[in-house]
mmJSON file of the N, C-alpha and C atoms, coordinates in Angstrom:
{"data_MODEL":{"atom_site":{
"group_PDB":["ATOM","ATOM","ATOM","ATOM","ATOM","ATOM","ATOM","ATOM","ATOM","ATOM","ATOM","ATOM","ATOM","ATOM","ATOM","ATOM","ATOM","ATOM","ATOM","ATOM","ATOM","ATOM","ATOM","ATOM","ATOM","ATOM","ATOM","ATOM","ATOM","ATOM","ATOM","ATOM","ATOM","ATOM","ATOM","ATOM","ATOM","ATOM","ATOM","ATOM","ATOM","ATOM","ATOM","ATOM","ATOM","ATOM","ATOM","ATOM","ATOM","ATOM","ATOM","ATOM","ATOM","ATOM","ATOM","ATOM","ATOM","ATOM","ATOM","ATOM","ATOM","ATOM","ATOM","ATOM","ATOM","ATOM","ATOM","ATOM","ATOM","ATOM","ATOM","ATOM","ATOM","ATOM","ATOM","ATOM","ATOM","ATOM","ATOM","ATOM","ATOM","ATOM","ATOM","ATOM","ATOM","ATOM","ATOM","ATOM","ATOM","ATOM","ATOM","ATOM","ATOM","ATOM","ATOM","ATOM","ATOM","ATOM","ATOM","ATOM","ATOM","ATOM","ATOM","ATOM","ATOM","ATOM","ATOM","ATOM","ATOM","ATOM","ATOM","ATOM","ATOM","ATOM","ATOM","ATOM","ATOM","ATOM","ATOM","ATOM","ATOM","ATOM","ATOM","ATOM","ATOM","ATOM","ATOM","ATOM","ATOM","ATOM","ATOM","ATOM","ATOM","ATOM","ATOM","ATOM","ATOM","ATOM","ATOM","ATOM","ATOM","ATOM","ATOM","ATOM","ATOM","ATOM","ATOM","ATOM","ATOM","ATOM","ATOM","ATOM","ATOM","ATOM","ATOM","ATOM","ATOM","ATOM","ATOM","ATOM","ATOM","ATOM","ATOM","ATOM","ATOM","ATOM","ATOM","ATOM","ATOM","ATOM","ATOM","ATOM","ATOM","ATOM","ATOM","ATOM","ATOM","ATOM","ATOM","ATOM","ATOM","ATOM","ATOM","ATOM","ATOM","ATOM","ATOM","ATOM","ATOM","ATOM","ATOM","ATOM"],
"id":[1,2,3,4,5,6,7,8,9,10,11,12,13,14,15,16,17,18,19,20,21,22,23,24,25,26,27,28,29,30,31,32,33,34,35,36,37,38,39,40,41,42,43,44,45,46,47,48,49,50,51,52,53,54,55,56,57,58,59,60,61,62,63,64,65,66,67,68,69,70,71,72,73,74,75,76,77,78,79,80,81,82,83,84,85,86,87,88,89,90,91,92,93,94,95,96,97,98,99,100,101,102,103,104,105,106,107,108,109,110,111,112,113,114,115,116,117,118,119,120,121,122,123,124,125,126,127,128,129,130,131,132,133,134,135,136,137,138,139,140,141,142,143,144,145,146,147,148,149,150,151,152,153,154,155,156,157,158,159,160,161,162,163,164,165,166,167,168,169,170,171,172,173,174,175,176,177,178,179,180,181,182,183,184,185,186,187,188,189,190,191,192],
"type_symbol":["N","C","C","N","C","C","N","C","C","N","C","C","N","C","C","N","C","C","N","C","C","N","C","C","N","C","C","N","C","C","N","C","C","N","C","C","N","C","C","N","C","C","N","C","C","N","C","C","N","C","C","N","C","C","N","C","C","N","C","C","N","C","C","N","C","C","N","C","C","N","C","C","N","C","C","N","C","C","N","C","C","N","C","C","N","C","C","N","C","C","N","C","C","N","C","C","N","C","C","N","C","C","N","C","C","N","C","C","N","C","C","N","C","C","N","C","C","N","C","C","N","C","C","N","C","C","N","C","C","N","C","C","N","C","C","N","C","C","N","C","C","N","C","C","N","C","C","N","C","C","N","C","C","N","C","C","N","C","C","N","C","C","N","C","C","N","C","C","N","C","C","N","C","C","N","C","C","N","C","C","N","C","C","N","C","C","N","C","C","N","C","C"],
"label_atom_id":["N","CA","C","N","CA","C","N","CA","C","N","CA","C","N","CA","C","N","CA","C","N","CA","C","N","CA","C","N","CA","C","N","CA","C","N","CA","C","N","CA","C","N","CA","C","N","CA","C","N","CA","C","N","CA","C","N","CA","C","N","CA","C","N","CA","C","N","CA","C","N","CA","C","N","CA","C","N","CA","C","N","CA","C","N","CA","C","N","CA","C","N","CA","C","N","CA","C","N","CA","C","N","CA","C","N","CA","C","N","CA","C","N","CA","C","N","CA","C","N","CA","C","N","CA","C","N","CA","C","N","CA","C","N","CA","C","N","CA","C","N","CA","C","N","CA","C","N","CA","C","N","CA","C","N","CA","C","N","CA","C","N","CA","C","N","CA","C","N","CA","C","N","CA","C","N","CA","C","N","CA","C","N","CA","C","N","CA","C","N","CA","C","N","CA","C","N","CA","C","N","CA","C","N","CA","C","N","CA","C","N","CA","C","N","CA","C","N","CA","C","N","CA","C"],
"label_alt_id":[null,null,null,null,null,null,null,null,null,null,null,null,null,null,null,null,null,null,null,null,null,null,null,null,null,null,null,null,null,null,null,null,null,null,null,null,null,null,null,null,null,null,null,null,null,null,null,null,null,null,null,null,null,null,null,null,null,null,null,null,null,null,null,null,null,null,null,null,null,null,null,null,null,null,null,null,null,null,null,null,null,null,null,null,null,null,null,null,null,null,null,null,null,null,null,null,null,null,null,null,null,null,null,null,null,null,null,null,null,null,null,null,null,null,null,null,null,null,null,null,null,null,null,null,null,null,null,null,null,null,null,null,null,null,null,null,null,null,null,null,null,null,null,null,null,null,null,null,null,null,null,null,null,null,null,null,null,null,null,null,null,null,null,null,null,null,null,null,null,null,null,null,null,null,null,null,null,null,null,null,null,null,null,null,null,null,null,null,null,null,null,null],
"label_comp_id":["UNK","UNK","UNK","UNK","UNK","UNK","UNK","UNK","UNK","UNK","UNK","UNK","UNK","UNK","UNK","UNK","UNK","UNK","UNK","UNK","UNK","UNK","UNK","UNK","UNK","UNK","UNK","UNK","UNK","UNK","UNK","UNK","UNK","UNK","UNK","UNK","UNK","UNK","UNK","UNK","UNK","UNK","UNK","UNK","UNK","UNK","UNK","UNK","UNK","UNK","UNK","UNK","UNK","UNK","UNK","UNK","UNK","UNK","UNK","UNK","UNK","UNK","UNK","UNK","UNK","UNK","UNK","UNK","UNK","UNK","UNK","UNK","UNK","UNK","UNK","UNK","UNK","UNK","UNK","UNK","UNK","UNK","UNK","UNK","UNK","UNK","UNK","UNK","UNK","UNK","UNK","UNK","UNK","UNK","UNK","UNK","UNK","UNK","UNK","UNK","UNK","UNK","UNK","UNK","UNK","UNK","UNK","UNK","UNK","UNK","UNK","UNK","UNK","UNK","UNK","UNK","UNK","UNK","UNK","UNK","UNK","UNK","UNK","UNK","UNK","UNK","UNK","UNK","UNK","UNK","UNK","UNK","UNK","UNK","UNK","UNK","UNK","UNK","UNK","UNK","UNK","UNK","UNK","UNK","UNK","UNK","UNK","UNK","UNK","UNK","UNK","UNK","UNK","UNK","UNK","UNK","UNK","UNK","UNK","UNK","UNK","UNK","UNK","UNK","UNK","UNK","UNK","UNK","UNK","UNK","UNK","UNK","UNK","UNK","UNK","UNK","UNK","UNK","UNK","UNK","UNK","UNK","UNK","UNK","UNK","UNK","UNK","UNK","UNK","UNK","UNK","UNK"],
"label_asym_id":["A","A","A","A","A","A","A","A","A","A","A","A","A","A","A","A","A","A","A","A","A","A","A","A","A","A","A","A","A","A","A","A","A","A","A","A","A","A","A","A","A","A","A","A","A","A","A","A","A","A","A","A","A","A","A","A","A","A","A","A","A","A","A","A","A","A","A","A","A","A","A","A","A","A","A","A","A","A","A","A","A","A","A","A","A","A","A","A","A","A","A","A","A","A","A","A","A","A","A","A","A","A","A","A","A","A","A","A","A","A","A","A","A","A","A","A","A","A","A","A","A","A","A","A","A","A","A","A","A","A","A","A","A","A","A","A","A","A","A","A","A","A","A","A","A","A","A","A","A","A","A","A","A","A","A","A","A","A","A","A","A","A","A","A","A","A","A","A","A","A","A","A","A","A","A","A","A","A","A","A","A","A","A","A","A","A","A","A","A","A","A","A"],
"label_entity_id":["1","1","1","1","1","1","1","1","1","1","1","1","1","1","1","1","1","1","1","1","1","1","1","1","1","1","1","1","1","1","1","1","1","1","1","1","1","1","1","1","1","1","1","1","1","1","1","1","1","1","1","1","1","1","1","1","1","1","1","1","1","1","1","1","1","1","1","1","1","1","1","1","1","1","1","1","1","1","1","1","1","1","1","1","1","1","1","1","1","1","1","1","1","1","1","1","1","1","1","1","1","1","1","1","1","1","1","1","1","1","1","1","1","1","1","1","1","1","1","1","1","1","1","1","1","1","1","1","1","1","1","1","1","1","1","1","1","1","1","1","1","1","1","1","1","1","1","1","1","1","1","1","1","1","1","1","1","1","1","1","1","1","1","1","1","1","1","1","1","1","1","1","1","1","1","1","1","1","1","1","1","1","1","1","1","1","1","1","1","1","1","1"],
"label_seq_id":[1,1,1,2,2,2,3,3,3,4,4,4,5,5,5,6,6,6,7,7,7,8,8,8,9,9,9,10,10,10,11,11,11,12,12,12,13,13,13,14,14,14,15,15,15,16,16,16,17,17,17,18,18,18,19,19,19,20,20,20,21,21,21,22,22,22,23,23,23,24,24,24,25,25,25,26,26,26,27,27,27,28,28,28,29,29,29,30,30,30,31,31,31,32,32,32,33,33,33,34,34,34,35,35,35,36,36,36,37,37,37,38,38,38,39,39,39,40,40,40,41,41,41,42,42,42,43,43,43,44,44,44,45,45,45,46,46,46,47,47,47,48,48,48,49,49,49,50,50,50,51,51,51,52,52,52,53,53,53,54,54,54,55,55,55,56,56,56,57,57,57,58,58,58,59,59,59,60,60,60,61,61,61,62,62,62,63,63,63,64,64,64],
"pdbx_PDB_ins_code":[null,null,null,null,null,null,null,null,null,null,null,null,null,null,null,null,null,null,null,null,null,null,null,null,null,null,null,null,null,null,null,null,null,null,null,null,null,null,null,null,null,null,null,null,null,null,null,null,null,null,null,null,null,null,null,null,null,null,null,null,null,null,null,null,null,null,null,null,null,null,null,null,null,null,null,null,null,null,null,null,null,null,null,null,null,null,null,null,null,null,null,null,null,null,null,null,null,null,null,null,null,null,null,null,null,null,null,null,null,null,null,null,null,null,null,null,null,null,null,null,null,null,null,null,null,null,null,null,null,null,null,null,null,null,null,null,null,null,null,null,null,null,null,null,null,null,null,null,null,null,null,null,null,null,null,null,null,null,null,null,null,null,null,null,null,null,null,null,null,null,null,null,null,null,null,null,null,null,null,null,null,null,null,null,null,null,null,null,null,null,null,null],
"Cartn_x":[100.828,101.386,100.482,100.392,99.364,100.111,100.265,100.953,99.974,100.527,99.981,100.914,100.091,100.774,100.481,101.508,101.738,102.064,101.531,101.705,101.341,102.378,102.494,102.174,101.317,101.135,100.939,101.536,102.062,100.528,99.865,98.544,99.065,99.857,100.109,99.435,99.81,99.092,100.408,100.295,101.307,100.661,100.663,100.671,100.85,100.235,100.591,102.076,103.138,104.154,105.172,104.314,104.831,105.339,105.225,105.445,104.633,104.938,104.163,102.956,102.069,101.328,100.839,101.109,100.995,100.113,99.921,98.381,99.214,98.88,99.018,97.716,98.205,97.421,97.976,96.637,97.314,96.18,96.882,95.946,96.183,95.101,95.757,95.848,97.224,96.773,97.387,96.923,97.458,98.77,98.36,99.806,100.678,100.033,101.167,101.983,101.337,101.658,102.902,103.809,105.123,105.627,106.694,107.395,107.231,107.202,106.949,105.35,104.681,103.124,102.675,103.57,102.62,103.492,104.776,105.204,104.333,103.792,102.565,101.644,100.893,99.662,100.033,101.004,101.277,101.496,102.086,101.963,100.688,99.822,98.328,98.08,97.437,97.204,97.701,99.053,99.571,98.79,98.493,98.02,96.329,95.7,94.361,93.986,95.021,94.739,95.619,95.012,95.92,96.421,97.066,98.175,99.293,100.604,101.506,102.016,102.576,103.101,104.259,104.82,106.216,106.912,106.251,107.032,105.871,106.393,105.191,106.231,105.836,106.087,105.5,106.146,105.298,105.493,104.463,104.585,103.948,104.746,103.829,104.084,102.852,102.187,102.801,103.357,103.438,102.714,101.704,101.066,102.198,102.849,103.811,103.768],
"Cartn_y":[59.355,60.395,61.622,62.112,63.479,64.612,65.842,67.212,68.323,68.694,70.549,71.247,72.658,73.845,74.112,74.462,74.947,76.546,77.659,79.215,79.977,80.302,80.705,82.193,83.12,84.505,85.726,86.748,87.701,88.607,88.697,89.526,90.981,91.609,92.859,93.481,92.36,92.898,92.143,92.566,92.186,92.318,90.994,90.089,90.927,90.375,91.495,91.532,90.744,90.595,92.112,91.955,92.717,92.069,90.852,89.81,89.459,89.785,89.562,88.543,88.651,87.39,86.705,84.97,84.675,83.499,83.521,82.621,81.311,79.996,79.362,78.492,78.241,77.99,76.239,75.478,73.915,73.806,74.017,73.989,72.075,71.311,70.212,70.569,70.219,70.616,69.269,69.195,68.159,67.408,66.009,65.798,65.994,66.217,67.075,68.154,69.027,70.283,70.312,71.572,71.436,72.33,72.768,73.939,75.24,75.575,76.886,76.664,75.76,76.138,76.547,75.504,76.236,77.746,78.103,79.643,80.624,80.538,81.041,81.451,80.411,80.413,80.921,80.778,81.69,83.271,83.291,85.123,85.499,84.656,85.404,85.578,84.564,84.281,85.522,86.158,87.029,88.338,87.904,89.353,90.04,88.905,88.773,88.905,89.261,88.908,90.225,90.992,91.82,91.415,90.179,89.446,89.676,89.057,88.976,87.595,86.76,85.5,85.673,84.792,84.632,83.929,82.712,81.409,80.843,79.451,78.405,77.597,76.405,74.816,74.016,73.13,71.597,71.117,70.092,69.243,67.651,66.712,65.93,64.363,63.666,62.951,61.123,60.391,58.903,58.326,57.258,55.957,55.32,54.604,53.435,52.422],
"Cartn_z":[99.134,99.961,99.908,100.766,100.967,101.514,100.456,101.468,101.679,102.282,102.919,102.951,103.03,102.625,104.514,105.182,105.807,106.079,106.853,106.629,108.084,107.994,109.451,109.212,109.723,109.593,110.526,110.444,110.805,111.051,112.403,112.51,112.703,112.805,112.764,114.248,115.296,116.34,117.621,118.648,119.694,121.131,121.345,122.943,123.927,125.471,126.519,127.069,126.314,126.93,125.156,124.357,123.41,122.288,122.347,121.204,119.576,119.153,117.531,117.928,117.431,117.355,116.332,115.601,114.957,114.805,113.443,113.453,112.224,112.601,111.563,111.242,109.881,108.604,107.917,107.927,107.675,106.281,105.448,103.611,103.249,102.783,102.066,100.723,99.943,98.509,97.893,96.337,95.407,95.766,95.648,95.772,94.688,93.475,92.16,92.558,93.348,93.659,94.129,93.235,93.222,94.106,94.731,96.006,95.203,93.53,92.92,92.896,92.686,92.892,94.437,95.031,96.632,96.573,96.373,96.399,96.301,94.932,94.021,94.908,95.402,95.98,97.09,98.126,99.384,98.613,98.126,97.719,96.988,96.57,96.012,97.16,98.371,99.265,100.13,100.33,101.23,100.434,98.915,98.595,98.954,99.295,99.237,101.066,102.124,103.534,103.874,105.523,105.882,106.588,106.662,107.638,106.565,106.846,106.118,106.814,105.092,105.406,106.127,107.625,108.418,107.298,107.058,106.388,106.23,105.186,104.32,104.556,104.714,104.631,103.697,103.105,101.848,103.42,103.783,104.765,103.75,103.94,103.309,104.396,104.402,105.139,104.074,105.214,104.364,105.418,104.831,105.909,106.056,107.291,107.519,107.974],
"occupancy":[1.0,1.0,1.0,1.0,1.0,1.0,1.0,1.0,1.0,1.0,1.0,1.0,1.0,1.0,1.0,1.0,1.0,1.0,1.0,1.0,1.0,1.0,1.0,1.0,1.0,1.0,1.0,1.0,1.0,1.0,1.0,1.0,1.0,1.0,1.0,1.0,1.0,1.0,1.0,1.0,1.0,1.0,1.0,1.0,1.0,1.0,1.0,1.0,1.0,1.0,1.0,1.0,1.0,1.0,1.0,1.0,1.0,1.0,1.0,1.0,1.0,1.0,1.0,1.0,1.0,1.0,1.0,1.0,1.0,1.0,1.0,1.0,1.0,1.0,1.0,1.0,1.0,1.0,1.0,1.0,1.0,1.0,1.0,1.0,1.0,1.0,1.0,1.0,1.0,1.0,1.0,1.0,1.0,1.0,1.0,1.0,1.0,1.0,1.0,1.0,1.0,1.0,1.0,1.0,1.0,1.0,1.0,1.0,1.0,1.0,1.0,1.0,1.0,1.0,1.0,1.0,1.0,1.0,1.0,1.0,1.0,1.0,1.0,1.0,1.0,1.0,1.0,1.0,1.0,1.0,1.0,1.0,1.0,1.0,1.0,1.0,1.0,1.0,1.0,1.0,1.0,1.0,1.0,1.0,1.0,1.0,1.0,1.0,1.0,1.0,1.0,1.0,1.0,1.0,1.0,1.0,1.0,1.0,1.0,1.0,1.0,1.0,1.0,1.0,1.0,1.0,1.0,1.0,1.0,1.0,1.0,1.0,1.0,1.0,1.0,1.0,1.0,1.0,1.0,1.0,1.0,1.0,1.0,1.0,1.0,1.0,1.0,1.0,1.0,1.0,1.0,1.0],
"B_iso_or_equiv":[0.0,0.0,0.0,0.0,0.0,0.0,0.0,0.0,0.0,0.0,0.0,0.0,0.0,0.0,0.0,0.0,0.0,0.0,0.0,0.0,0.0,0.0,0.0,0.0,0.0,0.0,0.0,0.0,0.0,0.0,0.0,0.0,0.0,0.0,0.0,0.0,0.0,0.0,0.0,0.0,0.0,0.0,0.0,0.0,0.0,0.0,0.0,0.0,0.0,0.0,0.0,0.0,0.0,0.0,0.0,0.0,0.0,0.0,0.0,0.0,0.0,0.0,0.0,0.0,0.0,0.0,0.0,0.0,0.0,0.0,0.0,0.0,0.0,0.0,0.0,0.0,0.0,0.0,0.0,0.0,0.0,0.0,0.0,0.0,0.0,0.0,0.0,0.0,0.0,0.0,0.0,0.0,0.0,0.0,0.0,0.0,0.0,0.0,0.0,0.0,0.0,0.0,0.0,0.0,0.0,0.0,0.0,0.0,0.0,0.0,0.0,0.0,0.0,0.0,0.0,0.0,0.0,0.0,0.0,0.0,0.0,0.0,0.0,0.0,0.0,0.0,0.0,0.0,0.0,0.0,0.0,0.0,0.0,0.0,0.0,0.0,0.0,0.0,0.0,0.0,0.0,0.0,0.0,0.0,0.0,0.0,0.0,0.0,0.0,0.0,0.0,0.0,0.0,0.0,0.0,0.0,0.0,0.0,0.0,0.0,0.0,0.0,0.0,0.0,0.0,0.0,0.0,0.0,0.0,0.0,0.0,0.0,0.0,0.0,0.0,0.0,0.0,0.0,0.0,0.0,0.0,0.0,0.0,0.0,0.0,0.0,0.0,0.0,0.0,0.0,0.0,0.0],
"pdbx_formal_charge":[null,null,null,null,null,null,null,null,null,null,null,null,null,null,null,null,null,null,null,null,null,null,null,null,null,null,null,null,null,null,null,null,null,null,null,null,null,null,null,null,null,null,null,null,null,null,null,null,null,null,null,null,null,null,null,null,null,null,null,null,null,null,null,null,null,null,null,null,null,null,null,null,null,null,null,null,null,null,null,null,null,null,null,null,null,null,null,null,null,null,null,null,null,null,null,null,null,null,null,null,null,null,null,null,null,null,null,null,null,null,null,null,null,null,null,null,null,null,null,null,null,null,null,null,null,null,null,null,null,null,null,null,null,null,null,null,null,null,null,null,null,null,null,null,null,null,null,null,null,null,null,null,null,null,null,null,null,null,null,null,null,null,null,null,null,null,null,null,null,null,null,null,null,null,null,null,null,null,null,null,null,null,null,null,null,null,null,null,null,null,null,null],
"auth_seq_id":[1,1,1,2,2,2,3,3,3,4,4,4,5,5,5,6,6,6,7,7,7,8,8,8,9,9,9,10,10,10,11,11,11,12,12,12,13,13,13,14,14,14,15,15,15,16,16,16,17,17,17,18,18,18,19,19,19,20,20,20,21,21,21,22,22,22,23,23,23,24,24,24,25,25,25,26,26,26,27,27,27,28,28,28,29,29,29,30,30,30,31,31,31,32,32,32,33,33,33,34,34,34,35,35,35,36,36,36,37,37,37,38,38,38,39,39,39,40,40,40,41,41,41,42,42,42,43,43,43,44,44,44,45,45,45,46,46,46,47,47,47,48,48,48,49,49,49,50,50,50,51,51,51,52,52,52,53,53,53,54,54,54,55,55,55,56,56,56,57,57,57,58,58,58,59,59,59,60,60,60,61,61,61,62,62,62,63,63,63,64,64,64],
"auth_comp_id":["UNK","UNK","UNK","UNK","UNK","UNK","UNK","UNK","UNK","UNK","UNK","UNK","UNK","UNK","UNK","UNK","UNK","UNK","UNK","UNK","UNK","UNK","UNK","UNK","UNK","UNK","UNK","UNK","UNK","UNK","UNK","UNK","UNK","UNK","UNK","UNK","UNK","UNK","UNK","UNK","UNK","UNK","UNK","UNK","UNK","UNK","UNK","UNK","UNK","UNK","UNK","UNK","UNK","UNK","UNK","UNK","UNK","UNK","UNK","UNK","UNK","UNK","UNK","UNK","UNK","UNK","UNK","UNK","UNK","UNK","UNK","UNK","UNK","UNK","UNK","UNK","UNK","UNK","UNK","UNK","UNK","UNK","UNK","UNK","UNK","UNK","UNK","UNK","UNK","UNK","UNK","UNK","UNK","UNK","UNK","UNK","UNK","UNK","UNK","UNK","UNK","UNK","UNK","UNK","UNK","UNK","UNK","UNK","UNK","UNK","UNK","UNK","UNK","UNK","UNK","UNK","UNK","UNK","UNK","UNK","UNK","UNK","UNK","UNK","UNK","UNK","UNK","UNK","UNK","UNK","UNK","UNK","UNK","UNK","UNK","UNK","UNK","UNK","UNK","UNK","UNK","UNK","UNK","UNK","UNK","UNK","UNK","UNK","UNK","UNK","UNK","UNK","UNK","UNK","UNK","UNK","UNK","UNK","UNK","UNK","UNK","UNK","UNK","UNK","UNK","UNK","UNK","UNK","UNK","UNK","UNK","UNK","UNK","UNK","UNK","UNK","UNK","UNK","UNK","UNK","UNK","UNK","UNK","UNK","UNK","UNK","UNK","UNK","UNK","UNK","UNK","UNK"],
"auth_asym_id":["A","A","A","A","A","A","A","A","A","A","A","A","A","A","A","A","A","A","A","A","A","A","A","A","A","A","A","A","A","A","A","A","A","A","A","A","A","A","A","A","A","A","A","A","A","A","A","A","A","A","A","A","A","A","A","A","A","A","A","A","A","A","A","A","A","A","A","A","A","A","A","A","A","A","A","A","A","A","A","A","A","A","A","A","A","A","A","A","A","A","A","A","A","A","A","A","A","A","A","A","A","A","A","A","A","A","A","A","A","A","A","A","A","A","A","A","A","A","A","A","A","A","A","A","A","A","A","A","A","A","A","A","A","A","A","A","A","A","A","A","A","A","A","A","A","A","A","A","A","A","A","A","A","A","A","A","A","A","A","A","A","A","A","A","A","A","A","A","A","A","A","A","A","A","A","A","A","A","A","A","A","A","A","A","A","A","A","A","A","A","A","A"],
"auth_atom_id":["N","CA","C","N","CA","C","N","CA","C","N","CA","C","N","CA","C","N","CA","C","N","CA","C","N","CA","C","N","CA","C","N","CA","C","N","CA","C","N","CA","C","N","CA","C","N","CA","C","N","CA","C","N","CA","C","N","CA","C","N","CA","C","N","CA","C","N","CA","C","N","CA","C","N","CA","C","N","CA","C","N","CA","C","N","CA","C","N","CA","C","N","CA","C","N","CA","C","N","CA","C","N","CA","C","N","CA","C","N","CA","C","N","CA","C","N","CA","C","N","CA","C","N","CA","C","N","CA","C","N","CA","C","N","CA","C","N","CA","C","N","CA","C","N","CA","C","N","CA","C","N","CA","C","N","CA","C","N","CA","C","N","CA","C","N","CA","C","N","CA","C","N","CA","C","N","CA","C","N","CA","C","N","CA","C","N","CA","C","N","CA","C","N","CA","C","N","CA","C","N","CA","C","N","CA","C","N","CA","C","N","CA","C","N","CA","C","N","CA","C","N","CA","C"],
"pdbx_PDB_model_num":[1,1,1,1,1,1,1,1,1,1,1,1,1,1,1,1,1,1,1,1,1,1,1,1,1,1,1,1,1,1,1,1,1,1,1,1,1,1,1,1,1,1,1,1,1,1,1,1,1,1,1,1,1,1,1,1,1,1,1,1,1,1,1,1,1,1,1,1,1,1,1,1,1,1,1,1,1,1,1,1,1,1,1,1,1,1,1,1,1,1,1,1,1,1,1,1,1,1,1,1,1,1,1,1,1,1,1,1,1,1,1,1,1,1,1,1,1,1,1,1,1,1,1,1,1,1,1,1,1,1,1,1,1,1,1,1,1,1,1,1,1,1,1,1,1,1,1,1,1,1,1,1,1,1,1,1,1,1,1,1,1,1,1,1,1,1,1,1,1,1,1,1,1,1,1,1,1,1,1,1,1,1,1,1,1,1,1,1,1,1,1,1]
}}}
C-alpha cells in the first residue's frame, strides 16, 4: 500500500471573481507514517511557507 500527504493551501491572494485562491500539494510519504506524523509535518511545513494550510489528507493508494 502506498500513501500521500495530501495539502491543500491558502495563497493569501483572491481570483477575479474575489474568491480565495488555492494551491494543492500531493507529498508521497512512508507507508509507516502515522495521521500524528503527517500532522507534524503539515504544521512544520505551514511554518516554513507564506501560504497557510486549508486542510491535509492521508490518501493511501491499494493495487486491485
Amino acid at each position: 500500500m502506498e500513501k500521500a500527504l495530501r495539502i491543500i493551501w491558502a495563497t493569501g491572494e483572491v481570483d477575479e471573481n474575489g474568491d480565495p485562491v488555492i494551491r494543492r500539494q500531493t507529498i508521497t510519504v512512508s507507508p509507516n507514517a502515522t495521521v500524528q506524523d503527517l500532522a507534524t509535518a503539515v504544521d512544520a511545513l505551514d511554518s516554513l511557507t507564506n501560504r497557510t494550510h486549508v486542510s491535509a489528507q492521508l490518501v493511501t493508494y491499494e493495487t486491485i
